[in-house]
C-alpha positions as CSV (number, residue, x, y, z in Angstrom):
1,X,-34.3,12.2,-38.1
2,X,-35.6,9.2,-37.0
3,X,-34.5,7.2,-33.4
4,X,-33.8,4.3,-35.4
5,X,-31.2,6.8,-37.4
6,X,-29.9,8.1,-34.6
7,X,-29.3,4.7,-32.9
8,X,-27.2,3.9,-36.2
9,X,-25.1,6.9,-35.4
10,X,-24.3,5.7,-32.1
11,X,-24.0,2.1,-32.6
12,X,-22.6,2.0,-36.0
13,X,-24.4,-1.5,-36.3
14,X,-22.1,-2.6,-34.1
15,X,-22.4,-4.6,-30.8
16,X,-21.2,-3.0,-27.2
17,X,-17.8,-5.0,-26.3
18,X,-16.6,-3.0,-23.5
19,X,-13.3,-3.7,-23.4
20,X,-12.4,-2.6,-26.6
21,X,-14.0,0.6,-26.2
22,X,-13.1,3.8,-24.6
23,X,-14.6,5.6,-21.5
24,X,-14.7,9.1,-21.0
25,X,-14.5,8.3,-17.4
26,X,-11.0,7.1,-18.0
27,X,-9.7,10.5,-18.9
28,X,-8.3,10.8,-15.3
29,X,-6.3,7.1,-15.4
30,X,-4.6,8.0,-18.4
31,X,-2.9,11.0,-17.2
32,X,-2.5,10.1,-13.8
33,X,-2.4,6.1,-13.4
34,X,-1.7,5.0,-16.8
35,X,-0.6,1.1,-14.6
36,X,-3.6,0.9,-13.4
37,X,-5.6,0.6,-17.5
38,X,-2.3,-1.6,-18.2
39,X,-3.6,-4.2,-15.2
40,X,-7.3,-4.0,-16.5
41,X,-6.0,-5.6,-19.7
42,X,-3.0,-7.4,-18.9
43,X,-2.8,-8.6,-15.3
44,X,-4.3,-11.8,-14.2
45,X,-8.1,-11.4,-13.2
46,X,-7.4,-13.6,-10.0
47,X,-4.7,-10.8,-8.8
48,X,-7.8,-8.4,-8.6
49,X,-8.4,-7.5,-5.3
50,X,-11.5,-5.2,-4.3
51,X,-10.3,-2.6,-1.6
52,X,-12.6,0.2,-1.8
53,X,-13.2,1.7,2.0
54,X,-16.0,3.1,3.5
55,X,-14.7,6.8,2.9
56,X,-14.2,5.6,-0.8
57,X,-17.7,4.8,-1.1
58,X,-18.9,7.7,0.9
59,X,-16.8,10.5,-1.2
60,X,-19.0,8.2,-4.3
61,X,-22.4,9.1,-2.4
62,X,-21.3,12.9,-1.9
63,X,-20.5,13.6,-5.9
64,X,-23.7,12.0,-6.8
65,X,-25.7,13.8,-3.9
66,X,-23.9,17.2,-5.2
67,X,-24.6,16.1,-8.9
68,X,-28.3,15.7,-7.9
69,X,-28.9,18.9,-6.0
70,X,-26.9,21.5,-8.8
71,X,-29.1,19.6,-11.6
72,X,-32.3,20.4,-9.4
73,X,-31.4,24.0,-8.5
74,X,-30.1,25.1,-12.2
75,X,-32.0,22.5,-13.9
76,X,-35.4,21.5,-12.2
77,X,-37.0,19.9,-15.7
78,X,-34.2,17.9,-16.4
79,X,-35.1,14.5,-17.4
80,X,-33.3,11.6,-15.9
81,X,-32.7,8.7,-18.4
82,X,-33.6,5.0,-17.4
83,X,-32.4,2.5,-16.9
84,X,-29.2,4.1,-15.9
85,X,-27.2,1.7,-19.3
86,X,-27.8,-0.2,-22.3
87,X,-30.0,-0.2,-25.2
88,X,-32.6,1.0,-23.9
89,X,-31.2,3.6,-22.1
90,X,-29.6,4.7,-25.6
91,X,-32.6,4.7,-27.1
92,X,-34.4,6.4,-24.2
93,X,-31.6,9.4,-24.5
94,X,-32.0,9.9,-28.3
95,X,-36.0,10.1,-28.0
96,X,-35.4,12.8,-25.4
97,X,-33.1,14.5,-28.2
98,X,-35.6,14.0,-31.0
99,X,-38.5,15.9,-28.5
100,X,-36.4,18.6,-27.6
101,X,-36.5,17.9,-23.8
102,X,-34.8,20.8,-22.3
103,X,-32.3,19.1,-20.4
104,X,-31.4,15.5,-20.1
105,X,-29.9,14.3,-17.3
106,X,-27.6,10.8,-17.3
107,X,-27.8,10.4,-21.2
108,X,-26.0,8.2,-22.5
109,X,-23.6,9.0,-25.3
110,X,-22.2,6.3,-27.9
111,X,-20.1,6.3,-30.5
112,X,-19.2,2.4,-31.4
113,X,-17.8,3.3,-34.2
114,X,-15.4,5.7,-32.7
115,X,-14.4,3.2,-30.1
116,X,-15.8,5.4,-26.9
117,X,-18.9,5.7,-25.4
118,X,-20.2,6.8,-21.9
119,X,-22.4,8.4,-19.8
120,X,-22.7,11.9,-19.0
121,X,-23.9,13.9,-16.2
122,X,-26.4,16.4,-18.1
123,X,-27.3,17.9,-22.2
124,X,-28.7,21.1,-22.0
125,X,-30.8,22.3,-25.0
126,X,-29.7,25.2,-26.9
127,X,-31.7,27.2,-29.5
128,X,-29.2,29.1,-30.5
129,X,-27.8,27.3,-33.2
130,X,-29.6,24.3,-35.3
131,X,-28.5,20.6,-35.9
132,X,-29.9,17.6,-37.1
133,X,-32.2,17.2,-34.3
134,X,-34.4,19.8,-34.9
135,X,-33.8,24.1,-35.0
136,X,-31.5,23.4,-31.6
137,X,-29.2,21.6,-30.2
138,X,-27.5,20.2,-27.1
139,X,-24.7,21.3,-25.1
140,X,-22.9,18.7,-22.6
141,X,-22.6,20.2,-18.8
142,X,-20.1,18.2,-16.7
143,X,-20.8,18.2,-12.7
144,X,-17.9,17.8,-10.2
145,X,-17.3,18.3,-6.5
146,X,-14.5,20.0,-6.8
147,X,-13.3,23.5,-6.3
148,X,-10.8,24.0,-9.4
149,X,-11.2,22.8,-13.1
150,X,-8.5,19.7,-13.7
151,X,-7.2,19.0,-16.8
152,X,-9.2,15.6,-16.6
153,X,-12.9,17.3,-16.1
154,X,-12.1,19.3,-19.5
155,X,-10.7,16.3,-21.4
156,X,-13.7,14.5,-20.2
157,X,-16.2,17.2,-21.0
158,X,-14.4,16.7,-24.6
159,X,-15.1,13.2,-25.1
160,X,-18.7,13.7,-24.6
161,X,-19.0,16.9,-26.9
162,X,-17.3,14.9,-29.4
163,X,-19.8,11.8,-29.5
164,X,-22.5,14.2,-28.8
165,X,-21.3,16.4,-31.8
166,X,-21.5,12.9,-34.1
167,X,-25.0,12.3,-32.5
168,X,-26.7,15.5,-33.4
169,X,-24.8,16.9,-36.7
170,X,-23.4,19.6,-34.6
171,X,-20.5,20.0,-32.6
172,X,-20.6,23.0,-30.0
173,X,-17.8,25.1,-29.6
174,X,-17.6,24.8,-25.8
175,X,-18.2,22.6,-23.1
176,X,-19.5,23.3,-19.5
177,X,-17.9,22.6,-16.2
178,X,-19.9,22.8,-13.1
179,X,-17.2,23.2,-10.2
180,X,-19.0,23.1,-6.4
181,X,-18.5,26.9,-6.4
182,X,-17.7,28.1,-10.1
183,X,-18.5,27.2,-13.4
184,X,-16.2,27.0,-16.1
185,X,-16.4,26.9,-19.9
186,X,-13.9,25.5,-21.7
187,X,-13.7,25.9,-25.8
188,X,-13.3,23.1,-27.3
189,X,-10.6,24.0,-29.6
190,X,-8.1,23.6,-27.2
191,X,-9.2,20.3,-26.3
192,X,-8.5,18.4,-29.7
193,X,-4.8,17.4,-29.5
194,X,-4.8,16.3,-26.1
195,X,-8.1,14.1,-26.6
196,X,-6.7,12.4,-29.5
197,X,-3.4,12.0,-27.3
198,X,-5.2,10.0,-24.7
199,X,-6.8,7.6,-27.1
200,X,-3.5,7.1,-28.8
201,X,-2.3,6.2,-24.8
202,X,-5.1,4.1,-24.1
203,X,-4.9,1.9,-27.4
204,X,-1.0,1.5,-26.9
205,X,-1.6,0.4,-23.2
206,X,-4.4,-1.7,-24.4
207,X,-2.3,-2.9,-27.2
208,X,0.8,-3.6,-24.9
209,X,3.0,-1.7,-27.1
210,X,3.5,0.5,-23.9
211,X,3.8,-0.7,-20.3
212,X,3.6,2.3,-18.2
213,X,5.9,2.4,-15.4
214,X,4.1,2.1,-12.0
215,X,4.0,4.1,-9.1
216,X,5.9,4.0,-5.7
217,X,4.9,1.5,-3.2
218,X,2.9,1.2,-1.2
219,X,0.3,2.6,-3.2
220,X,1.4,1.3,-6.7
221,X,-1.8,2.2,-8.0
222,X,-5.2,1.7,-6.7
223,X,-8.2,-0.7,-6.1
224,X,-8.6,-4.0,-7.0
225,X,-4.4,-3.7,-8.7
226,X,-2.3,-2.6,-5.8
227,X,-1.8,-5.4,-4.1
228,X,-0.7,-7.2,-7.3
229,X,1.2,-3.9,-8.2
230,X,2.8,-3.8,-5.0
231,X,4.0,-7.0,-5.2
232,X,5.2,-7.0,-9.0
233,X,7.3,-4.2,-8.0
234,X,8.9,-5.9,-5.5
235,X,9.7,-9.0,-6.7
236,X,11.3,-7.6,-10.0
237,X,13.0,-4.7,-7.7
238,X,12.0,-2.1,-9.5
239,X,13.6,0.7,-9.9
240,X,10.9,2.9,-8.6
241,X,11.9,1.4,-5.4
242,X,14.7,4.5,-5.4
243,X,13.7,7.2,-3.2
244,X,14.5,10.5,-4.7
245,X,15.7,9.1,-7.8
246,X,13.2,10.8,-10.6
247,X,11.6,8.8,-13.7
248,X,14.0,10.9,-16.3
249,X,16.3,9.1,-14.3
250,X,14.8,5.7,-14.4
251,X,14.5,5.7,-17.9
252,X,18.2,6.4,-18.2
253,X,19.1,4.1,-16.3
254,X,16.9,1.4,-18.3
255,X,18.3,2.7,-21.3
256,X,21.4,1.7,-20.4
257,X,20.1,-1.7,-19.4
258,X,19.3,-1.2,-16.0
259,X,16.1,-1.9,-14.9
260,X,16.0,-3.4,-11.3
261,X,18.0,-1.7,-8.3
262,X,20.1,-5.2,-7.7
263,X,22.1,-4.5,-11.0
264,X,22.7,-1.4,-9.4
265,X,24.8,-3.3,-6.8
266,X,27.7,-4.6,-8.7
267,X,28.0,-0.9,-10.5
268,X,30.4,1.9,-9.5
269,X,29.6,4.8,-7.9
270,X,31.6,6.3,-10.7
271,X,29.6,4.1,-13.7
272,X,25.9,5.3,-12.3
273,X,27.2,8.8,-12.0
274,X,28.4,8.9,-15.7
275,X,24.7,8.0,-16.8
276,X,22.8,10.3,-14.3
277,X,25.2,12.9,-13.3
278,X,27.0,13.2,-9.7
279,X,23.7,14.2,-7.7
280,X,21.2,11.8,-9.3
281,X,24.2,9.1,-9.8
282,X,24.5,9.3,-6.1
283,X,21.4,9.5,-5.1
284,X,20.4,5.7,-7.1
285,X,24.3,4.7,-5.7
286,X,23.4,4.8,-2.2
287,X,19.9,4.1,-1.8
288,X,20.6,0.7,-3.7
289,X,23.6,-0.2,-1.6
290,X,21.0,0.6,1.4
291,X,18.5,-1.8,-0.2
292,X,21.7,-4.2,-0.4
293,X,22.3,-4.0,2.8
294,X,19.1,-3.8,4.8
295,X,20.6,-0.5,6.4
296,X,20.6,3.0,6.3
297,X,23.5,4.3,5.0
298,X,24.7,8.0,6.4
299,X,25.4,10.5,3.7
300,X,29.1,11.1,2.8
301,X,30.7,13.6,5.2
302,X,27.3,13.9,6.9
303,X,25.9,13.3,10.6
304,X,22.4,13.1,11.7
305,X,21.8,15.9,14.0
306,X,18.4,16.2,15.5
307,X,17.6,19.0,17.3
308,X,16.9,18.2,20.8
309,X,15.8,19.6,24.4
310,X,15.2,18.7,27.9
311,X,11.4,17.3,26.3
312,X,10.9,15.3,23.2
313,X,7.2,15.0,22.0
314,X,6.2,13.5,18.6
315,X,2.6,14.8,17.2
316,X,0.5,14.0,14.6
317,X,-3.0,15.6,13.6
318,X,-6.2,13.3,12.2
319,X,-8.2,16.0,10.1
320,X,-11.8,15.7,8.9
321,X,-12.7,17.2,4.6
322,X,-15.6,18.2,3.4
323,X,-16.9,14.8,2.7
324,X,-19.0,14.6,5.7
325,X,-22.1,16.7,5.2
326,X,-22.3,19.0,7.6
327,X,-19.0,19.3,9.4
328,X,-16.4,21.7,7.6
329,X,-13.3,20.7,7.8
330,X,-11.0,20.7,11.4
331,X,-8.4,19.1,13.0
332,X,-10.5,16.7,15.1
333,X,-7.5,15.0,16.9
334,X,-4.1,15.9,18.0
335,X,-1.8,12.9,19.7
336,X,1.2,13.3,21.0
337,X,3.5,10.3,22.1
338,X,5.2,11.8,25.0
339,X,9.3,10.3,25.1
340,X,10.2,11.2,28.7
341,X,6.8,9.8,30.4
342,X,6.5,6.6,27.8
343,X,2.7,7.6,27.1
344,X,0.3,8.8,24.4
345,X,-1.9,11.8,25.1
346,X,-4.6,13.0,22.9
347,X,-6.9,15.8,22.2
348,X,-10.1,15.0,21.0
349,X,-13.0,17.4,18.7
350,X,-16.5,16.9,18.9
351,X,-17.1,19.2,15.8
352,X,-15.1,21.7,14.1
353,X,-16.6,24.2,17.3
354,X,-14.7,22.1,19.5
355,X,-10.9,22.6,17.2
356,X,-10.0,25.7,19.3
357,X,-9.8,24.2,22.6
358,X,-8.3,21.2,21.4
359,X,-5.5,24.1,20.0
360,X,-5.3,25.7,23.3
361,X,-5.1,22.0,25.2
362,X,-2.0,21.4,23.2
363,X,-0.6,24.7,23.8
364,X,-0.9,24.4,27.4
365,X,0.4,20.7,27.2
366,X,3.4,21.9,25.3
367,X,3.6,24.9,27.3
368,X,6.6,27.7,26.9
369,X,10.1,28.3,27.9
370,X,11.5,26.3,25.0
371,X,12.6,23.3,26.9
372,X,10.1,20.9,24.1
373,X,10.8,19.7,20.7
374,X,8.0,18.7,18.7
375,X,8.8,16.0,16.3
376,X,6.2,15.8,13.1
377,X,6.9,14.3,9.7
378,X,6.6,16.6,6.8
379,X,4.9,20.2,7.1
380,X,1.0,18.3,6.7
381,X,1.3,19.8,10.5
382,X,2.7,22.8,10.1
383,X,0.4,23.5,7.1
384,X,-2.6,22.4,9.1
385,X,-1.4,25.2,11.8
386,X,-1.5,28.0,9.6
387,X,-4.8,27.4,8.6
388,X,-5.9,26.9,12.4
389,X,-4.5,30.4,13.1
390,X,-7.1,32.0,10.6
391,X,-9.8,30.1,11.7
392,X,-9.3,30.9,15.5
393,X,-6.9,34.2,15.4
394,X,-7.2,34.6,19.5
395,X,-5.1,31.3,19.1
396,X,-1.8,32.3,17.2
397,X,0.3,33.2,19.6
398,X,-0.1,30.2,21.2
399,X,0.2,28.1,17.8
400,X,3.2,30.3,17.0
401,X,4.9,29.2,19.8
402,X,4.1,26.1,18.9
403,X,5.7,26.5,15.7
404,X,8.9,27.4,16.8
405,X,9.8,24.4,18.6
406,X,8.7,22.0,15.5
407,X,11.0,19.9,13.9
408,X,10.0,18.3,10.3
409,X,11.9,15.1,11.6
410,X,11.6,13.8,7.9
411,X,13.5,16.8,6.5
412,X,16.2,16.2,8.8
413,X,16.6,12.6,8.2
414,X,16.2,12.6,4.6
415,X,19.3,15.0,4.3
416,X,20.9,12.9,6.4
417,X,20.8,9.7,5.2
418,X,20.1,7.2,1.9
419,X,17.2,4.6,3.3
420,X,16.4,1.4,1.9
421,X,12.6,3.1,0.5
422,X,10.3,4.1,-2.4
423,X,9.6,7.3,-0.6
424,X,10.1,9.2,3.3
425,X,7.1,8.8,4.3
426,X,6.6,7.4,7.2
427,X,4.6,4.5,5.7
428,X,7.7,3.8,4.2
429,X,10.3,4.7,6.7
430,X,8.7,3.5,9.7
431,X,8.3,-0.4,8.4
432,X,12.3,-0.5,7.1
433,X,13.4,-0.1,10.7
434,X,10.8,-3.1,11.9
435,X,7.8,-1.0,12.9
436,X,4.6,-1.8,12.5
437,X,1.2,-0.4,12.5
438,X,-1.5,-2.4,14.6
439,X,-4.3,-2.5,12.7
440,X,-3.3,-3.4,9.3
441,X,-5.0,-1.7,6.1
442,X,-6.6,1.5,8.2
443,X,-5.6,4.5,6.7
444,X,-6.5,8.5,7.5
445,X,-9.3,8.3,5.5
446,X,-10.7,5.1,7.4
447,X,-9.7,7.0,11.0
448,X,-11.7,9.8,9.3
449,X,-14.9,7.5,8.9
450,X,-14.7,6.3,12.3
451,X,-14.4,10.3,14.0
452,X,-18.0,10.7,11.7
453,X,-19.2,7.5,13.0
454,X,-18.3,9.2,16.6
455,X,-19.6,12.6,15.9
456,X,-22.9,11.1,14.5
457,X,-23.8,8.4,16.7
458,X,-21.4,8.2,19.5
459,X,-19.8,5.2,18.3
460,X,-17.4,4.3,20.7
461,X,-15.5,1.3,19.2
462,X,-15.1,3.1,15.9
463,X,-13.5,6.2,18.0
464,X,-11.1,3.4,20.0
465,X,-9.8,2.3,16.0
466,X,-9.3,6.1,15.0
467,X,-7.2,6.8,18.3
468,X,-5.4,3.7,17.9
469,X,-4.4,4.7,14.6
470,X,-3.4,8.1,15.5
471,X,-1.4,6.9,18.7
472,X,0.6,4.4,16.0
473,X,1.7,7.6,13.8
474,X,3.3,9.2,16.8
475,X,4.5,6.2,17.9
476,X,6.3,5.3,14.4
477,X,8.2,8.7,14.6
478,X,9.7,8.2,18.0
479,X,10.8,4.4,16.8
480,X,12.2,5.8,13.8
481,X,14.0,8.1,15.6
482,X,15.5,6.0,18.1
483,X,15.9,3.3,15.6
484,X,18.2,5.5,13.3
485,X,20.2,7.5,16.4
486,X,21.2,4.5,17.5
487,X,22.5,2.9,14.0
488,X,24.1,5.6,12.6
489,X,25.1,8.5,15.6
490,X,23.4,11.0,17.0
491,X,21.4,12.3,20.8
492,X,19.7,9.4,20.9
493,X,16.1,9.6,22.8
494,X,14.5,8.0,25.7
């Protein structure tokens, strides 16, 4: 074999038009965010709107630091391929191949003909079996930062066996995972049906003979389509605007010749149930006829009861993952927004050292005697706890204590009452009943950045934004709360 053979292979004497080929690397939007491939080839280009954070681009810089450091401990004569695309980086790869370098990291793998190339992470040469290269072969080794192999990492390890396999007159039977602390292999075999599924998806997208349905507001899908997502779901009111309502469901409903909650509102309770059944039927009923009206709307025969004592606080935890570097991850930040004094309090980390007294602040804040609810939305909290009680065991009595004076304020609300929302949380809840967050577009993940930005450098304005943020979330509960006790019944509180 020649390079100028091999570059036929990959090219197919054809030239590289990247939108009408396939990406390995889009393996994970097919499964999971099939609307976002649709807006890459359908929306308008000016809807595009570039919102990748700092934390984005930092979790970026971690996979390739992790990629870097596993190819130089298991692979120290790997040879990196430059430039990093093109022609020449194609050709640079399949000289590498022809000399039987014994492992190539970055290659890049074409198949034009196919419709899909890509780039890989690493080929490792194996002499166990020939191919057209030579009396060896290579085998494709896929790194992620992740601690459990996905569907996507295998489908994508696929895609690059199968170009590699055309490449080298050789397909090998398995493909190599590299998890941060495992290694899977995954055979092939198993692979073939669902690879050839997501190309069939992916044409039929690209073709417009599917429009995948998008997801819940307000994260529709992500950077640079949810804005534009966001606001094509709302202006056609789509029906995934239902809270609780399921996409069997939707697609009954559209089958019918519903697609869009207002012509929902002239139906009967009785005509939706007969297309989705009395639970579901309700369900879409009652959450439309809240969307109708502006309002919540209390649950047949129901009555908000929140539990409630002589002390109402509402809490919320910031954590920190193993993005940053060196830190493992903690709760870095307990707030509480305290009902009877009108005031936040917080409890501050410097580290993950520092989680345990922040843990025993609280408890002493909260103190005993079961005079305190402790308002949280969902059981992020409550899961957070649990894990806090392993890490710091002298602590779980105190936590447990803790524990039994929560209440998941969104459980009781949500069987309480239909709200005019895509989902309950609080991002969604908290805005219906006129609340709104201060600093518009910051996020966990950005309050997360700004805690590292602390921890690192002392960065005090950064630390100001990620307490703000935090102070906000409590503060949305307790306005939910009083919002909704004083709409539909119920102890209000102060």
């Amino acid at each position: 074999m020649t390079v100028e053979e091999l570059m036929q292979r990959a090219t197919g004497g054809q030239r590289l038009e990247r939108q009408d080929l396939f990406r390995p690397s889009l393996v994970y939007r097919v499964l999971h965010d099939p609307f976002w491939i649709w807006c890459e080839y359908h929306a308008p280009p000016s809807e595009a709107v570039d919102e990748t954070s700092r934390y984005d681009q930092l979790k970026w810089q971690r996979g390739i630091e992790h990629e870097q450091a596993w190819v130089r401990e298991h692979f120290p004569d790997a040879r990196p391929v430059v430039p990093d695309f093109g022609l020449e980086a194609l050709r640079n790869t399949l000289q590498m191949l022809l000399e039987g370098a014994p492992a190539i990291y970055q290659p890049q793998l074409w198949d034009l003909a196919g419709g899909t190339y890509g780039k890989g992470d690493l080929l490792v040469r194996d002499d166990s079996q020939p191919s057209d290269l030579g009396p060896y072969h290579y085998r494709v080794v896929e790194i992620k930062r992740a601690r459990s192999l996905q569907p996507h990492h295998a489908l994508q390890a696929a895609f690059y066996n199968r170009i590699l396999g055309k490449t080298q007159g050789y397909v090998p039977v398995a493909v190599t995972v590299a998890l941060k602390d495992a290694t899977e292999q995954v055979p092939i075999a198993a692979t073939g049906k669902e690879v050839e599924a997501v190309l069939a998806t992916w044409r039929a997208i690209r073709e417009g003979t599917i429009i995948p349905e998008p997801g819940r507001p307000p994260d529709v899908t992500e950077s640079p389509w949810r804005v534009y997502g966001n606001a094509l779901v709302a202006r056609r009111k789509d029906l995934v605007l239902l809270a609780g309502v399921g996409s069997r469901e939707r697609e009954r409903l559209r089958a019918a010749g519903i697609h869009g909650i207002d012509a929902l509102w002239e139906l009967r309770l009785e005509e939706i149930c007969a297309i989705l059944g009395d639970r579901s039927g309700a369900q879409a009923y009652y959450v439309a006829q809240a969307y109708r009206s502006g309002l919540p709307v209390l649950k047949p025969g129901g009555q908000l009861q929140i539990p409630r004592a002589a002390r109402h606080l509402y809490f919320d935890f910031e954590t920190s993952d193993d993005v940053h570097p060196t830190e493992p991850p903690h709760v870095y930040l307990i707030g509480v927004w305290d009902a009877e004094r009108q005031g936040y309090v917080r409890f501050l980390a410097r580290g993950a050292a520092d989680e345990g007294r922040i843990f025993a602040e609280f408890a002493e804040y909260v103190g005993g005697g079961g005079e305190t609810r402790l308002y949280h939305w969902s059981d992020y909290e409550t899961g957070q706890m649990a894990q806090v009680m392993e890490r710091w065991p002298h602590l779980a009595p105190a936590v447990r204590r803790i524990l039994s004076s929560c209440v998941d304020l969104m459980r009781v609300i949500k069987a309480a009452v239909y709200l005019p929302v895509p989902t309950f949380s609080l991002k969604s809840v908290a805005p219906a009943f006129g609340f709104r967050w201060r600093q518009e577009g910051f996020d966990a993940f950005e309050s997360m950045v700004c805690y590292w930005e602390y921890l690192d450098g002392g960065n005090a304005p950064a630390l100001a934004q990620a307490l703000g943020y935090n102070e906000d979330d409590c503060r949305a509960m307790w306005h939910v709360d009083r919002e909704l006790t004083t709409r539909v019944g119920g102890q209000p509180v102060p």
